[in-house]
MMTF fields as JSON, N, C-alpha, C and O atoms, coordinates in Angstrom:
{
  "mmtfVersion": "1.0.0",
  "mmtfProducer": "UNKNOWN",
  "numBonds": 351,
  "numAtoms": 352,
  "numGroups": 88,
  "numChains": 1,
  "numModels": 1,
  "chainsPerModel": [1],
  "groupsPerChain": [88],
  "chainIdList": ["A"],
  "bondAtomList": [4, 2, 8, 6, 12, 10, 16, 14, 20, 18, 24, 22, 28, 26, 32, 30, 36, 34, 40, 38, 44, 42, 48, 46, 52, 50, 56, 54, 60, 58, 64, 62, 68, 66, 72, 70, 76, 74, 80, 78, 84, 82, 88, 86, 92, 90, 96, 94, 100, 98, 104, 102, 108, 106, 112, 110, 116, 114, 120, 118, 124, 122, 128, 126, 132, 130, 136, 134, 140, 138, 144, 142, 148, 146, 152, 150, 156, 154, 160, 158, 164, 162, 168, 166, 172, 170, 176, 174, 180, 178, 184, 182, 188, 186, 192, 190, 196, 194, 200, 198, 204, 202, 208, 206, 212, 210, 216, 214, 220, 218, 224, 222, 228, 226, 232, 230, 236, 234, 240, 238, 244, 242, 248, 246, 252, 250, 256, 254, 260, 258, 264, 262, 268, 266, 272, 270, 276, 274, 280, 278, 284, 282, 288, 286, 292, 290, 296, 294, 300, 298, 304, 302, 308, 306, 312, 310, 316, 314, 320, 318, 324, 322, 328, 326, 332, 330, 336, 334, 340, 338, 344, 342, 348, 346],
  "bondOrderList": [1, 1, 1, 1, 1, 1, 1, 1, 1, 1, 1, 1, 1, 1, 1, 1, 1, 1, 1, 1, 1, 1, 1, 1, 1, 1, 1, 1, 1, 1, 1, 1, 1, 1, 1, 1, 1, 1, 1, 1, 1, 1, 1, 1, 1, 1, 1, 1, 1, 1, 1, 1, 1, 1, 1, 1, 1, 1, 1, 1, 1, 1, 1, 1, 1, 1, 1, 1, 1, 1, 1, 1, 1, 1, 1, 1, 1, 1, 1, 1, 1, 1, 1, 1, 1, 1, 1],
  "groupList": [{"groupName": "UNK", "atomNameList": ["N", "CA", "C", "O"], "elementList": ["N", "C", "C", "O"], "formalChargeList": [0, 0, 0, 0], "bondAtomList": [1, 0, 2, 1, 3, 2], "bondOrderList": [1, 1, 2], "singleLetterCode": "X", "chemCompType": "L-PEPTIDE LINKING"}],
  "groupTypeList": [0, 0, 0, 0, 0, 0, 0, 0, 0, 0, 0, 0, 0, 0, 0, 0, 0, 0, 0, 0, 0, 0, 0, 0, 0, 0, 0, 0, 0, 0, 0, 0, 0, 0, 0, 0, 0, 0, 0, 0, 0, 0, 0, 0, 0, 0, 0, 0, 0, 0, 0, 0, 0, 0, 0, 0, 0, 0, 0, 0, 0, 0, 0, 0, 0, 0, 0, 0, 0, 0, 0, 0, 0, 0, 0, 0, 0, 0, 0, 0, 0, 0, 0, 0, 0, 0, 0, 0],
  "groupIdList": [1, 2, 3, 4, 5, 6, 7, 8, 9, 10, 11, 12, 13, 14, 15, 16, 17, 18, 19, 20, 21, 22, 23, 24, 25, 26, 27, 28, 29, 30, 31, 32, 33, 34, 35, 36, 37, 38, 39, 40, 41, 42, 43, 44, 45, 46, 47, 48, 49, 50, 51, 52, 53, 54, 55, 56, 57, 58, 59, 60, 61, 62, 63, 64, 65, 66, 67, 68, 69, 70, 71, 72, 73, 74, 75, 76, 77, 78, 79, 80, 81, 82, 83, 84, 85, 86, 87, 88],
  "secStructList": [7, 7, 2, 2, 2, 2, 2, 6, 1, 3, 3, 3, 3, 6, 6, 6, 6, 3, 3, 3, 3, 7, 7, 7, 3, 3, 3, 7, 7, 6, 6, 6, 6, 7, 7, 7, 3, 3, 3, 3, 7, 7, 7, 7, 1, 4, 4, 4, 1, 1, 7, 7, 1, 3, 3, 3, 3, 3, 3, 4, 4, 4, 3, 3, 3, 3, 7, 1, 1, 3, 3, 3, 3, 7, 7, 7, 6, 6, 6, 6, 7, 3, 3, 7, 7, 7, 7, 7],
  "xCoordList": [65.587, 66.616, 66.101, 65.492, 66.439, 65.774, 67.159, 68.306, 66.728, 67.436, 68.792, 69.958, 68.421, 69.618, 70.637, 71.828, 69.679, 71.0, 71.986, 73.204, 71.562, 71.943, 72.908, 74.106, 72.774, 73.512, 75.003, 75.982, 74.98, 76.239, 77.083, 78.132, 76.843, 77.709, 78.887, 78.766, 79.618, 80.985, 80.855, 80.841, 80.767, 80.144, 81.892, 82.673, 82.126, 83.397, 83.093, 82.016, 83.833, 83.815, 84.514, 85.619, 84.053, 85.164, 85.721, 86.367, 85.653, 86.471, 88.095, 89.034, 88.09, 89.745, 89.449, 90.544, 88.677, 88.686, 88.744, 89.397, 88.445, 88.335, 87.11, 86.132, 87.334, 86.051, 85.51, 86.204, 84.1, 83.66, 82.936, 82.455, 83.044, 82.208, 81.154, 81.078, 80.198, 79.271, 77.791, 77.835, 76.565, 75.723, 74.72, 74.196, 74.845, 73.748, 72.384, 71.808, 71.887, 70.76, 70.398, 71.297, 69.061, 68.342, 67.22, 66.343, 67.364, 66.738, 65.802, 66.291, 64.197, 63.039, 62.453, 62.689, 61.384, 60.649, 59.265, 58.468, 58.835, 57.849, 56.344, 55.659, 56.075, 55.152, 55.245, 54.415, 56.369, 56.757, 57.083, 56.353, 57.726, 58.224, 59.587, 60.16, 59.922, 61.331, 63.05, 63.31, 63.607, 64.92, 65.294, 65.234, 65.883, 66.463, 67.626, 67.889, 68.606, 69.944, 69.742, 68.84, 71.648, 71.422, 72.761, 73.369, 73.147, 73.587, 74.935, 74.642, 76.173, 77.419, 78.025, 78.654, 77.995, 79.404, 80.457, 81.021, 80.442, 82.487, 83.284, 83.13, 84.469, 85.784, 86.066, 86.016, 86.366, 86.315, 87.289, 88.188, 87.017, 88.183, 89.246, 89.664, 89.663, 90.71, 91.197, 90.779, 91.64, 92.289, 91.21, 91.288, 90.056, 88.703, 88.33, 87.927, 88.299, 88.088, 86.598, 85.683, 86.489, 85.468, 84.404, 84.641, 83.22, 82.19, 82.21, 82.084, 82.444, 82.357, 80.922, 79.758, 81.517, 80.912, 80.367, 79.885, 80.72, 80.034, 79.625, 80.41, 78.97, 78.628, 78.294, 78.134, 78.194, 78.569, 76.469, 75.661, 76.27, 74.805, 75.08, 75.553, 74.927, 74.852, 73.617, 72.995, 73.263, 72.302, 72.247, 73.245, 70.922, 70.461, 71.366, 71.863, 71.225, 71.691, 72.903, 73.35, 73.745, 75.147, 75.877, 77.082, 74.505, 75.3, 75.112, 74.191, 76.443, 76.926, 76.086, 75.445, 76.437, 76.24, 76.215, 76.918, 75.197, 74.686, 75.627, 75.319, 76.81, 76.651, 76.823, 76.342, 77.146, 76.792, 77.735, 77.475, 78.601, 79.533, 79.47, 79.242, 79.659, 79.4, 79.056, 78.924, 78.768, 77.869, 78.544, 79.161, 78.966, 80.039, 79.267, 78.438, 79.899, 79.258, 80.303, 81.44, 79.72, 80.765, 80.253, 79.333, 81.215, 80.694, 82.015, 83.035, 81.998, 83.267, 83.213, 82.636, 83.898, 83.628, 83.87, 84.362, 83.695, 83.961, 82.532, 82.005, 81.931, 80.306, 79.046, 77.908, 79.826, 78.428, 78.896, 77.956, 79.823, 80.296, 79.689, 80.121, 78.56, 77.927, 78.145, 78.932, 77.593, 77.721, 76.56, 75.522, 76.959, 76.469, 74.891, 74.951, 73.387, 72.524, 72.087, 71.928, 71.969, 71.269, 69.615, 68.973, 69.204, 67.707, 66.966, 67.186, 65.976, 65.977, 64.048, 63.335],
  "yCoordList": [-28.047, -27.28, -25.863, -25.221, -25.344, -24.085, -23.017, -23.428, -21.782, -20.871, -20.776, -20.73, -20.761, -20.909, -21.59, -21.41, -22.893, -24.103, -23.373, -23.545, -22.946, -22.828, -21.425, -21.68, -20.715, -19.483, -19.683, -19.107, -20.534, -20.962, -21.673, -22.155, -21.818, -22.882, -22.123, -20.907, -22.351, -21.738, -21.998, -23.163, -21.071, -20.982, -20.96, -20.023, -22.172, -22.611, -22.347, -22.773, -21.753, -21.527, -22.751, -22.974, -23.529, -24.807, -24.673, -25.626, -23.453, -23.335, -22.922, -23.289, -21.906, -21.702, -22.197, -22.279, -22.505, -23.574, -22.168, -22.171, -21.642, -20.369, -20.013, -19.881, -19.768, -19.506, -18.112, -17.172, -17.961, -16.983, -16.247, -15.117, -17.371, -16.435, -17.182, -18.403, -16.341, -17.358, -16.639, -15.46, -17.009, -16.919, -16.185, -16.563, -14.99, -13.943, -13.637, -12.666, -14.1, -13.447, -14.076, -14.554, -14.119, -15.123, -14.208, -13.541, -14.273, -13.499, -14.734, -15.864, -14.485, -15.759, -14.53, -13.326, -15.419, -15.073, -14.909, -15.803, -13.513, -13.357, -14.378, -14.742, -14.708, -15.275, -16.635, -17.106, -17.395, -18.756, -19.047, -19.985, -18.78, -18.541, -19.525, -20.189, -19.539, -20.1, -19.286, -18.237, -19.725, -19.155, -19.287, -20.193, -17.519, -17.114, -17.352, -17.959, -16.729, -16.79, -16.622, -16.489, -16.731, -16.635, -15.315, -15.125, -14.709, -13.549, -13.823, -14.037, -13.716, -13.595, -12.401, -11.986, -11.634, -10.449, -10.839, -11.856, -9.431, -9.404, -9.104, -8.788, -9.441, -8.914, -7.991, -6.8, -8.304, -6.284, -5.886, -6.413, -4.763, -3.309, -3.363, -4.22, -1.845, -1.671, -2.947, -2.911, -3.615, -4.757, -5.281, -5.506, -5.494, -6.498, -5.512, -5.967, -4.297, -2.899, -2.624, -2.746, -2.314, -1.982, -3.223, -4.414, -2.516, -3.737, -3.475, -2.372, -4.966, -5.592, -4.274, -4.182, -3.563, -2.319, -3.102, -2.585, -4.731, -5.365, -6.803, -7.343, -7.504, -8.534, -9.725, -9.559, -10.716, -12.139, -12.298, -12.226, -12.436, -12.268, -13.998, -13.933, -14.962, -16.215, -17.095, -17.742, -17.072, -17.984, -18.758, -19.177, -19.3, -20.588, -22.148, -23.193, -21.658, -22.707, -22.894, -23.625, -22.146, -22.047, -22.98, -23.22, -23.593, -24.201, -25.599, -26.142, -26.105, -27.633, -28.944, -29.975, -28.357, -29.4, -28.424, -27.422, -28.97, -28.635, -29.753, -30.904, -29.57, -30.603, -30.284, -29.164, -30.599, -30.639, -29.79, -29.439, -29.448, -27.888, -26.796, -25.633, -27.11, -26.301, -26.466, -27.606, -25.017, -25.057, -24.974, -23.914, -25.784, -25.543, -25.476, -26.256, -23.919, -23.289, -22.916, -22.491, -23.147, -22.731, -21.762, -21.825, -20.794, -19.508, -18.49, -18.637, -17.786, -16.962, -15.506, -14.477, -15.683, -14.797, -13.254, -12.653, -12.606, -11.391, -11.054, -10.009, -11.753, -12.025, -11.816, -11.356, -12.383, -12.018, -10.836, -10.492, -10.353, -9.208, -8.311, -7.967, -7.488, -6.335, -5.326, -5.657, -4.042, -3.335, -3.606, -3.949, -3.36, -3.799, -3.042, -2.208, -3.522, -2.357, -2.36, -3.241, -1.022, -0.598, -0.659, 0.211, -1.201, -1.435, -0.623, -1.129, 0.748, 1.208, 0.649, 0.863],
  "zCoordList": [-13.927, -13.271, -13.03, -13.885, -11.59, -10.899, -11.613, -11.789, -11.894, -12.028, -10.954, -11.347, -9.714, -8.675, -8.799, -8.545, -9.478, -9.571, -11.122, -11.189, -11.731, -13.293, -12.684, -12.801, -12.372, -11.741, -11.298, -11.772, -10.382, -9.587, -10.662, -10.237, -11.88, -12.519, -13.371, -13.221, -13.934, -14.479, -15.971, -16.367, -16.75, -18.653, -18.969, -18.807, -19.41, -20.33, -21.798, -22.213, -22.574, -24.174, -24.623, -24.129, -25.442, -25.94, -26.976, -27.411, -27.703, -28.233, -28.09, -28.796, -26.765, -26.22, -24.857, -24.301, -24.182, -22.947, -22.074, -21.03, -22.261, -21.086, -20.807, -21.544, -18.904, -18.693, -18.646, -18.257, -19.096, -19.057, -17.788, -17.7, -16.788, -15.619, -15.303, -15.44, -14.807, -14.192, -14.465, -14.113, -14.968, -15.494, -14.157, -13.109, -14.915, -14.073, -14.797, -14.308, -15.602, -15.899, -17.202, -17.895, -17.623, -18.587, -19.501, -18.952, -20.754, -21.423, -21.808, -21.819, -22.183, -22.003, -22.908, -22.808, -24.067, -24.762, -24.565, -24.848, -23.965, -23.704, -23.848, -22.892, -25.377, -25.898, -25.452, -24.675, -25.979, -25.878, -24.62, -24.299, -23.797, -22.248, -22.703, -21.839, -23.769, -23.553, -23.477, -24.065, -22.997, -23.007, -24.433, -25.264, -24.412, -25.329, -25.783, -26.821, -24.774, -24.176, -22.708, -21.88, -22.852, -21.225, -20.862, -21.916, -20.085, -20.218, -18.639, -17.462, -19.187, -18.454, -18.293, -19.266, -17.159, -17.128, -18.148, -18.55, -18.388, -19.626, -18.392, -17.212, -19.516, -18.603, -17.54, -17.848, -16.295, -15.3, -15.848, -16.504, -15.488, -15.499, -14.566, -13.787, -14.961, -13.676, -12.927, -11.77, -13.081, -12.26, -11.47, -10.262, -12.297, -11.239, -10.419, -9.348, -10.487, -9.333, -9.666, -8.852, -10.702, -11.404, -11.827, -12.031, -11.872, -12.956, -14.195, -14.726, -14.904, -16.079, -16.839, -16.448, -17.821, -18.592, -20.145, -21.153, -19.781, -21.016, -20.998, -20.218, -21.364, -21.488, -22.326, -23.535, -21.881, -22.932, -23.135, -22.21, -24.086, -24.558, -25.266, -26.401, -24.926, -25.129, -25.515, -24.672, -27.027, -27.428, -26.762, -26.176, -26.581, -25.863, -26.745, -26.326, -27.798, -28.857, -29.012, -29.897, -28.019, -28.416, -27.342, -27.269, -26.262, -25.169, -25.629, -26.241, -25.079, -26.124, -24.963, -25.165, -24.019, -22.605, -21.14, -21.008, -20.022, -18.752, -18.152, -18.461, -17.278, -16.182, -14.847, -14.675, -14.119, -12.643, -12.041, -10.89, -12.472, -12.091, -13.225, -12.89, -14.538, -15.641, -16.825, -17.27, -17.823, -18.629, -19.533, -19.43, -20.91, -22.028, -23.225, -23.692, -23.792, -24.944, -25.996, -25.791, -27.114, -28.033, -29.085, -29.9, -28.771, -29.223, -29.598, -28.925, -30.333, -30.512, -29.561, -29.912, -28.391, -27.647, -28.013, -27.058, -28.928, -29.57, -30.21, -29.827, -31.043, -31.611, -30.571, -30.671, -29.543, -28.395, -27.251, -26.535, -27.045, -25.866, -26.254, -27.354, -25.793, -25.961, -24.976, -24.089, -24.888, -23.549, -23.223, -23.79, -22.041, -20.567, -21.205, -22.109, -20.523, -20.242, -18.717, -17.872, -18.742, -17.405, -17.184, -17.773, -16.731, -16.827, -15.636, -14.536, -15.607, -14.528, -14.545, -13.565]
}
């Protein structure tokens, strides 16, 4: 599976069945070249006005199942929401 395809898909938490969004970005281990986690926008602001100032930092290990619309992980969504970084 190509990154593109893995992008477009919708990251469900199974533990409260809510979705988290949709998978922007992949943290990979330099040495090993394997995925780390994989990295979701947090919640927006201002009424969805604003960009998401934090983010879902999602072990690789935390995802239960890949299928063909989405990716279901179980994870306590409070444990992984970090702030956002800016990478210049």
């Amino acid at each position: 599976m190509r990154f593109c395809e893995l992008k477009e898909k919708d990251v469900i938490n199974r533990c409260d069945c809510k979705k988290l969004g949709q998978i922007c970005d992949l943290v990979i281990d330099e040495c090993s070249g394997q995925i780390c986690s994989i990295i979701v926008p947090g919640p927006p602001r201002l009424c969805g006005l604003l960009c998401p100032d934090q983010e879902y930092i999602i072990p690789w290990n935390c995802i239960c199942q890949i299928g063909p619309d989405i990716v279901l992980v179980e994870i306590t969504a409070e444990k992984v929401l970090s702030p956002r970084k800016i990478w210049k």
